[in-house]
Residue, then its C-alpha position, 0 to 999 in steps of 0.5 A: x460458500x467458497x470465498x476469492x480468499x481460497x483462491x488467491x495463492x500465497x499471501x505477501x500482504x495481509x490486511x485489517x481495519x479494511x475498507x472496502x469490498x472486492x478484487x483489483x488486479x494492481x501493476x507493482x506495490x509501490x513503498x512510501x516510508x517518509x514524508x521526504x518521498x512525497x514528491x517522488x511519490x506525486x511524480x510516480x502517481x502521475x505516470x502510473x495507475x493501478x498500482x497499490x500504494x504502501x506507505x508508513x503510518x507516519x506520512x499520515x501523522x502529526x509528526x509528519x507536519x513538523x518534519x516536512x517543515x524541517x526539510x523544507x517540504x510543502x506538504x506535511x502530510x500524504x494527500x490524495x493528490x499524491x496517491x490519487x492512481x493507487x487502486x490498494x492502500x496498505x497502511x504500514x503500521x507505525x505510528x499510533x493514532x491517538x484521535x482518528x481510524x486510519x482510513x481518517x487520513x485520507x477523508x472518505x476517498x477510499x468510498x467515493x473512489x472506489x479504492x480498497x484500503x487496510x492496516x497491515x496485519x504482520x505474517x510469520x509468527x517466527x523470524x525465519x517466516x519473516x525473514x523468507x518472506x523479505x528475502x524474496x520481496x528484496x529480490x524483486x525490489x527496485x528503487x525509483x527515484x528514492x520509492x521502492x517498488x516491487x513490480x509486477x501482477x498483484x491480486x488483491x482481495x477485501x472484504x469490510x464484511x470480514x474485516x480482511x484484505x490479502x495481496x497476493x503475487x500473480x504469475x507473469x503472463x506473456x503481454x505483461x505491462x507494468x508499472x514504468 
């Protein structure tokens, strides 16, 4: 049996802890790393769509209330309504969590949504793996209102039943339309 994983090409993103099944193409990664970038990632979410969503598990934290207090943010924590266009989440490990799955955070959307979901796996058991990898993710990155978003054509492939998600980057085709 041949699965889509053997066909995907290189793998930027490996995932666990998955839920969902099937493939996506997305338009750009987009990286929510705080809870001060909420609002900039409500405002990219209601212009975009298709997009995967990469974010610190410490947006999702209880931490993450008492942070946003201290900025003066109305929302202490990610919330479906600022992420509700991502068709990938990638949840970037961080944080622990003490009481519930990570999937917990966003209350059984990802099911009812359609959407897939997982914990990012680190790839490259050495620093140089690491360090080519993130050298040439650097190289693509662009900052929109304080967001990094990497642009482009990304398939994504989950499977509960393996417990695996991979991202891979897609060639640039002629009527390319990406993320603005």
């Amino acid at each position: 049996e041949v699965s889509a994983f053997d066909e995907g090409g290189e793998v930027l993103y490996r995932g666990t802890e998955v839920t969902g099944t099937g493939i996506k193409e997305c338009e750009g990664i987009v990286f929510c790393l705080g809870v001060e970038q909420l609002p900039a990632l409500q405002r990219f979410n209601e212009r975009n769509a298709s997009y995967i969503l990469a974010f610190s598990s410490e947006v999702t934290s209880g931490a993450a209330g008492f942070r946003a207090q201290g900025l003066g943010l109305r929302d202490g924590n990610l919330k479906y309504k600022h992420c509700s266009n991502a068709s990938v989440f990638l949840e970037l490990p961080g944080y622990q969590h003490q009481t519930q799955s990570p999937i917990a955070h966003l209350r059984g959307l990802m099911d009812m949504t359609n959407k897939l979901f997982a914990v990012e796996e680190r790839i490259g058991d050495t620093w140089e793996e690491r360090y080519e990898r993130d050298r040439m993710l650097d190289e693509i990155t662009e900052v929109e209102e304080d967001l990094a978003v990497i642009r482009g054509n990304f398939k994504v492939v989950a499977s509960e039943k393996e417990n695996r998600m991979e991202i891979y980057r897609q060639p640039e085709s002629e009527d390319d339309t990406r993320i603005s």
